[in-house]
C-alpha positions in Angstrom: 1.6 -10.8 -21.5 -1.1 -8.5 -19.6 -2.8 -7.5 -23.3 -3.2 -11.3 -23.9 -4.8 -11.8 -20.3 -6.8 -9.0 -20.1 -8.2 -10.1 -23.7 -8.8 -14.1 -22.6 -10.4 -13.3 -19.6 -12.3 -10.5 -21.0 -13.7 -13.4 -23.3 -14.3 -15.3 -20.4 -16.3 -13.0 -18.6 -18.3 -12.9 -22.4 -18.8 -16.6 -22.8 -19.4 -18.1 -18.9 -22.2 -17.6 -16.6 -22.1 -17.8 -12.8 -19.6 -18.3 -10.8 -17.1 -18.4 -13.2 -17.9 -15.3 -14.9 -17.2 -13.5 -11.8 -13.9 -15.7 -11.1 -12.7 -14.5 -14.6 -13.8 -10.8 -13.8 -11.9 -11.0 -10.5 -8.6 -12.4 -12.4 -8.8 -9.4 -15.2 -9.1 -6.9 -11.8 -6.2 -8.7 -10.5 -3.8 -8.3 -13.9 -4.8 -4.9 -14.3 -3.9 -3.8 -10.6 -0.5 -5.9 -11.3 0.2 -3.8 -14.1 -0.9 -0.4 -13.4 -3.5 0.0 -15.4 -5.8 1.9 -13.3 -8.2 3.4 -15.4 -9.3 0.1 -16.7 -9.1 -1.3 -13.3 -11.7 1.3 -12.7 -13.4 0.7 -15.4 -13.7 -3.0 -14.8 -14.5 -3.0 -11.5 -17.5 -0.9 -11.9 -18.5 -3.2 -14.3 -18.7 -5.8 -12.6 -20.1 -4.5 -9.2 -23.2 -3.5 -11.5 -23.9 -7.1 -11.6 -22.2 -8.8 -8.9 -24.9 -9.8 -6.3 -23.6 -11.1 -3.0 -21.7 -9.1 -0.4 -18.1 -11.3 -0.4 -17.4 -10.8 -4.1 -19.1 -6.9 -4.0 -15.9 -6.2 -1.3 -13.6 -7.6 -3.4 -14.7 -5.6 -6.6 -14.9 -2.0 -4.0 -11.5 -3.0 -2.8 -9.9 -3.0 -6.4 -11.7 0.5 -7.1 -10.4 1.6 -4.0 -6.6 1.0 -4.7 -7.0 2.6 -8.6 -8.6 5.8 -6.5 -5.8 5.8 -4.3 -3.2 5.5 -7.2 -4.6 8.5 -9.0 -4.9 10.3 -5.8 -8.8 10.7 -5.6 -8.6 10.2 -2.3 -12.1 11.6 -1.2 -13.6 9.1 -3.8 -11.1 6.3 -1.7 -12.4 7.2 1.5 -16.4 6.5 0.1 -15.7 3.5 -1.1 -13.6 1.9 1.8 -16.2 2.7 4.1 -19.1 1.2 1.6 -17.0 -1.8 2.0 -17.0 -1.7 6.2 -20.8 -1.5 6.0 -21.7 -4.2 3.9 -20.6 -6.5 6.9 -17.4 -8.4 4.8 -15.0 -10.6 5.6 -11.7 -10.0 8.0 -9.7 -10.3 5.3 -11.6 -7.6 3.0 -12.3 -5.0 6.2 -9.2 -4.7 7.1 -6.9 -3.7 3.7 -10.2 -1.6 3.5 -9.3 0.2 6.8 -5.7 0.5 6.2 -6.5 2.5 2.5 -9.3 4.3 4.1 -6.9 5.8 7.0 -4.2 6.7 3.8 -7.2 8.4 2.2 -8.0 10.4 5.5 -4.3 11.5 6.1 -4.4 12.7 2.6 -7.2 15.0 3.2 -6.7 16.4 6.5 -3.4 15.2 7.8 -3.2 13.7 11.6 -6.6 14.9 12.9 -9.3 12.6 14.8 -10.3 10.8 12.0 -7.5 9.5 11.3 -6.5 8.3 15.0 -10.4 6.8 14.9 -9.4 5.0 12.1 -6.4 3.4 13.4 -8.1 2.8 16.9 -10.4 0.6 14.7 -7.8 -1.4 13.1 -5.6 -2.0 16.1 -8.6 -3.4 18.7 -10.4 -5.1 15.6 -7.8 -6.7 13.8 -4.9 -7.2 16.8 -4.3 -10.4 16.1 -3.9 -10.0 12.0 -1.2 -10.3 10.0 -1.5 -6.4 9.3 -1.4 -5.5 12.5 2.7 -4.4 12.4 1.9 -1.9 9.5 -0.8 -0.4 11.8 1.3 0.0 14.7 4.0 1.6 13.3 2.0 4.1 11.0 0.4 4.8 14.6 3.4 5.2 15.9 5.0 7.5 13.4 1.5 9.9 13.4 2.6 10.2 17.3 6.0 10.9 16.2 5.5 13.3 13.4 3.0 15.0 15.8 6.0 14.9 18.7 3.9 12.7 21.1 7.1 10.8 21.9 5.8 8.8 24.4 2.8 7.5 22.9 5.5 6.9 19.8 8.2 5.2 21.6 5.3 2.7 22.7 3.5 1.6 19.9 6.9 1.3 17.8 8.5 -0.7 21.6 5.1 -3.0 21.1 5.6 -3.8 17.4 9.3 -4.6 18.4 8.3 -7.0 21.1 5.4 -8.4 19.3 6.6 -8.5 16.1 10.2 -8.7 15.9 11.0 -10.3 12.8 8.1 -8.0 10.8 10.1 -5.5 8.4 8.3 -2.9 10.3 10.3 -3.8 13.3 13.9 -2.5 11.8 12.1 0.4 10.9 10.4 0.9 14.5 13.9 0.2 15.9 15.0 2.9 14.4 12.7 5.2 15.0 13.5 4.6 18.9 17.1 5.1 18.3 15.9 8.9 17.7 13.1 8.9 20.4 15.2 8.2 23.0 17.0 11.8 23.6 13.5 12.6 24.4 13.7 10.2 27.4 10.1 8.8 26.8 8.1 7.0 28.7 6.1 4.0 28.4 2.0 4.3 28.3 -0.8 3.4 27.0 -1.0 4.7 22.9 -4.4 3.2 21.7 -6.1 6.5 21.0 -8.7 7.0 23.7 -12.0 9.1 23.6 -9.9 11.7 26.2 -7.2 11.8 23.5 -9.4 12.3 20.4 -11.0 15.0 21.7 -7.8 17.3 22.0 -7.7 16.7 18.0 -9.0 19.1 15.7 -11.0 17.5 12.3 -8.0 19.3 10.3 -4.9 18.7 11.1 -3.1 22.4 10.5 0.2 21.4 10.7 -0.2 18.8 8.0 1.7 19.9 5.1 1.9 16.6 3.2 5.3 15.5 5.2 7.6 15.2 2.5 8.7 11.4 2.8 12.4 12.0 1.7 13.4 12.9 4.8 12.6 9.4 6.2 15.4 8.1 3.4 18.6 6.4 4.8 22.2 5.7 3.5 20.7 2.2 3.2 16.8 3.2 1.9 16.2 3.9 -1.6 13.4 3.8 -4.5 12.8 1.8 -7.8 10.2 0.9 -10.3 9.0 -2.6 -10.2 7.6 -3.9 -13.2 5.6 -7.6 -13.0 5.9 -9.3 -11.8 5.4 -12.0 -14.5 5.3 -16.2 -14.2 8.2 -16.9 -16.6 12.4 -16.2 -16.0 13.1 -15.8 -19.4 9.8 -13.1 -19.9 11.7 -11.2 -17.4 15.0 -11.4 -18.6 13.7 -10.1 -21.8 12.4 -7.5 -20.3 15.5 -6.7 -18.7 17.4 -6.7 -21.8 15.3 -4.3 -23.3 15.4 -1.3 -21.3 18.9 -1.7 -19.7 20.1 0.0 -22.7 18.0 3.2 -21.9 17.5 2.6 -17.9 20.1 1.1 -14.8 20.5 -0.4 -12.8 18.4 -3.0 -13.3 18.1 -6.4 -11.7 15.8 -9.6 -11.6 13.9 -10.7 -7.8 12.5 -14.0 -7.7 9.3 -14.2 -5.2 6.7 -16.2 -4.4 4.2 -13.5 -7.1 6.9 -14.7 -9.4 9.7 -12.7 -11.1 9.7 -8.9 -10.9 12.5 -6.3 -12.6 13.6 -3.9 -10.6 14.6 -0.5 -12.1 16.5 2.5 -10.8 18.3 3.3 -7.2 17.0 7.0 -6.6 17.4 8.5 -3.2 14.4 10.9 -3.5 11.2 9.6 -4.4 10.6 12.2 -7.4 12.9 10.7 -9.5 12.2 7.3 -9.4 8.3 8.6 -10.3 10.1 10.4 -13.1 11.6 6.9 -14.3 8.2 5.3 -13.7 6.5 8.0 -16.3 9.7 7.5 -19.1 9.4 3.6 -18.9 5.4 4.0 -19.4 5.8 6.3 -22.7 8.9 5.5 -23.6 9.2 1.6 -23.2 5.2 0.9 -23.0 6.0 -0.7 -19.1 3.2 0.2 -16.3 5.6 0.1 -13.3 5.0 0.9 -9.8 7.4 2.6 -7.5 8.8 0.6 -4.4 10.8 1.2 -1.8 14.1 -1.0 -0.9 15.8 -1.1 2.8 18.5 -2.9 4.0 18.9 -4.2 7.0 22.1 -6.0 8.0 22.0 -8.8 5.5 17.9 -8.4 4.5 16.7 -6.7 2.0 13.1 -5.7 2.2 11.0 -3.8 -0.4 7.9 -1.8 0.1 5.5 -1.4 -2.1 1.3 -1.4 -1.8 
């Protein structure tokens, strides 16, 4: 259970010294970002970058404050630490998640301005060879297509196609240039360049916190995921618990291990409505996700 981890490696980090201390503080991180628990994520992880002395474990520590900031929507407190993290020089691997937060964090605050397109300029001639690099091309693509830059939007979302074709991004790009097309766009280059950035404005005006919904399908919808936890039968016996109070509800099996999956909501309010009911009614931090299917694929979005 998460209260029985979070105590045993809590004793860990009591009783060891070293490296190991700081392997059991970056496991108690880990369980509490699985389950929610973001004030004692935050907690924790300031803890532990009070003592943590070398640059590789500090990112890992900022990156676990970072995503309990972004979860309770303190973004400007998000956007600090991400960039604390691209300053201390990490690794790949810890820069970029940074930069993908950080440009979440700056859309928050001032929509689709310059910062943001800086942002994702960064990530995409950085990191263009990453594994993260669909998930910045088409949340480039739709900033140029929310903005009505259909041209610069029909080519990064035609680039993560051709690049990227089997990346659940690419079902979402493809449609995406389904509506483009009455637009008759063009093909050019999208990378944000110095001439385009200086067209932008620091605030974005027109940002009015685009209300998601309206990117729902027929075949798009939104749960709450709790786990996911290591054992079948944990799961099933979570399953049989709130299935009285809560449907649908149904069992994934993934690499992370066994998640339940609560709830088929078509607007994103409701399912965080069922996410606040299972935590004080049921005692279960969930998360929500989204679900898409695609032909016979079923792919879920969630961090």
């Amino acid at each position: 259970t998460v209260d029985s981890a979070v105590k045993y490696f809590g004793l860990a980090v009591k009783f060891l010294d070293g490296n190991r201390a700081m392997e059991a503080r970056r496991n108690l991180c880990r369980v509490l970002q699985l389950a929610s628990r973001w004030d004692d994520l935050k907690k924790e992880a300031a803890r532990a970058l009070n003592v943590v002395t070398d640059n590789a474990h500090r990112a890992d520590f900022l990156l676990h404050l970072a995503r309990a900031y972004i979860a309770e929507e303190e973004y400007e407190k998000a956007a600090d630490v991400c960039e604390e993290i691209v300053k201390i020089n990490a690794q790949s691997t810890q820069v970029l998640p940074a930069l993908l937060m950080l440009s979440h964090a700056v859309r928050k605050q001032t929509g689709y301005s310059r910062d943001y397109f800086l942002v994702m300029r960064n990530i995409i001639e950085k990191f263009n060879r990453s594994e993260s690099m669909p998930a910045a091309l088409y949340l480039l693509g739709k900033a140029y297509y929310q903005r009505g830059d259909y041209h610069r939007a029909y080519s990064a979302f035609r680039e993560l196609k051709t690049r990227f074709p089997r990346s659940p991004e690419a079902s979402l790009a493809a449609e995406k240039i389904s509506a483009i097309e009455k637009h008759n766009p063009k093909i050019v280059a999208f990378v944000p360049d110095d001439a385009f950035l200086q067209t932008l404005d620091k605030i974005d005006l027109s940002f009015d916190n685009l209300d998601e919904e309206a990117l729902v399908k027929k075949k798009s919808f939104y749960a709450v995921m709790l786990g996911p936890v290591e054992e079948k039968r944990e799961a099933m016996r979570i399953a049989r618990e709130i299935k009285n109070e809560f449907t649908p509800v149904k069992i994934v099996h993934s690499a992370g291990g066994y998640a339940v999956y609560v709830g088929k909501h078509a607007m994103l309010a409701n399912a965080t409505v069922m996410k606040i009911r299972l935590a004080e009614e049921m005692g279960y931090n969930g998360k929500v996700v989204r679900f898409r299917i695609d032909r016979n694929k079923t792919y879920i979005y969630g961090e």
